[in-house]
N, C-alpha and C positions, 0 to 999 in steps of 0.2 A: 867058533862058539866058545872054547875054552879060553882065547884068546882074551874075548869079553867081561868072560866070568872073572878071571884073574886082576883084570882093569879096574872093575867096579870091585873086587874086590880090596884091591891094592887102594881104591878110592875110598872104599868104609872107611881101613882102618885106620888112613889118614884124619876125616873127618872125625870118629870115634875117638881117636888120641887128642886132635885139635880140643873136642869138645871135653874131655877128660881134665887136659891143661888148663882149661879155663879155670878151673874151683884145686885143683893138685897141680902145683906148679912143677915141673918137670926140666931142669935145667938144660939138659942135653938137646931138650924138643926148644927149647928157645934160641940155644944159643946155634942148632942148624937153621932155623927159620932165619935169624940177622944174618948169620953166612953167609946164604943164599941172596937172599935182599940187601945186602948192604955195602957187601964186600965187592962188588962189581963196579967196570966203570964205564963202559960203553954200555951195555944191554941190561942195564940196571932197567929200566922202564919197559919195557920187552919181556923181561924174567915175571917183573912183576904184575905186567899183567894176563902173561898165560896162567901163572901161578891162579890169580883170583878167576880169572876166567875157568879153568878147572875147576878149582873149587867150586864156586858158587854155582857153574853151568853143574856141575856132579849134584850136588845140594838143591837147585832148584827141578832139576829132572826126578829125580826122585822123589821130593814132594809132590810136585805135579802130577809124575805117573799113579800115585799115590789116590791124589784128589780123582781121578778123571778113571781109575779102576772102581771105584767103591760102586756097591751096588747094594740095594735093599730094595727089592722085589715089590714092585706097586707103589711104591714111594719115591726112590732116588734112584738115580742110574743114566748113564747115557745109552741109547738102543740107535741104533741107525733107521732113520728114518721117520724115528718116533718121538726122538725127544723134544722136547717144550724148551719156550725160550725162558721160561723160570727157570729150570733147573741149571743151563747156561750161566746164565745170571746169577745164581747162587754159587756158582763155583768159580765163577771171577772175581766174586767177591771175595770167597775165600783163600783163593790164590794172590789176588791185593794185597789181604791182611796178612800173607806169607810172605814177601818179599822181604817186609822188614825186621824181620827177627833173622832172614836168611842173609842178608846185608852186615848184622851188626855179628850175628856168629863169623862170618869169613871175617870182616876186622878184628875181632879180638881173636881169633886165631891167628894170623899173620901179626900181629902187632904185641898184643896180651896186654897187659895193664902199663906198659909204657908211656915215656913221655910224648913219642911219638903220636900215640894211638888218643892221649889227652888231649894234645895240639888239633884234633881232625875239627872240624864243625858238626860232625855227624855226633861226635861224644858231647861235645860243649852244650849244644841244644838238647841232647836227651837228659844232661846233667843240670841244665840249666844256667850254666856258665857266662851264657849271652851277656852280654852287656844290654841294656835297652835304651837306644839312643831316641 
């Protein structure tokens, strides 16, 4: 159990710094991020994606368990046995509409405002970058 606690904790404050870096740029926290990622030559693609896998698996768990605890009594809530396929459905939908802001925070955590992270298609299209052929 403590075991746990220390995990998801040691996993906050990862996420908590990552998301800090975005807007306070933190040079030490960037320049271990390309260390990790860059500096490698066989398990460079392996690093990187337990790396995001972490992340994002820590991030999307957390939101989820988030969604699927809330309860408001007579309104909202999952109950065994009991719940409607509305309420289902309403939190897929909101879990949908979580994916992509939990997508572009692990990239700009791992990457930050870099050329790298410019180059992606993921940036270009939300920036509008496209070309339109």
């Amino acid at each position: 159990m403590l075991g746990k606690l220390a995990l998801f904790a040691l996993l906050s404050i990862l996420v908590f710094i990552g998301e800090v870096h975005m807007y306070f740029k933190f040079p030490w926290y960037q320049e271990l991020i390309m260390g990790v990622l860059y500096n490698q030559t066989e398990a460079r693609i392996l690093t990187l994606f337990a790396i995001v896998h972490v992340l994002f698996g820590y991030m999307a768990f957390v939101s989820f368990y988030s969604i699927f605890s809330v309860e408001i009594f007579g309104f909202y809530g999952f109950y065994p046995g009991k719940t409607d396929p509305a309420s289902f459905l309403s939190s897929v939908y909101y879990l949908s509409k979580m994916t992509y802001p939990l997508c572009y925070t692990v990239m700009y955590i791992l990457l930050g405002r870099t050329q790298q992270f410019m180059k992606t298609a993921f940036f270009q299209v939300n920036s509008g970058d496209l070309e339109h052929r």
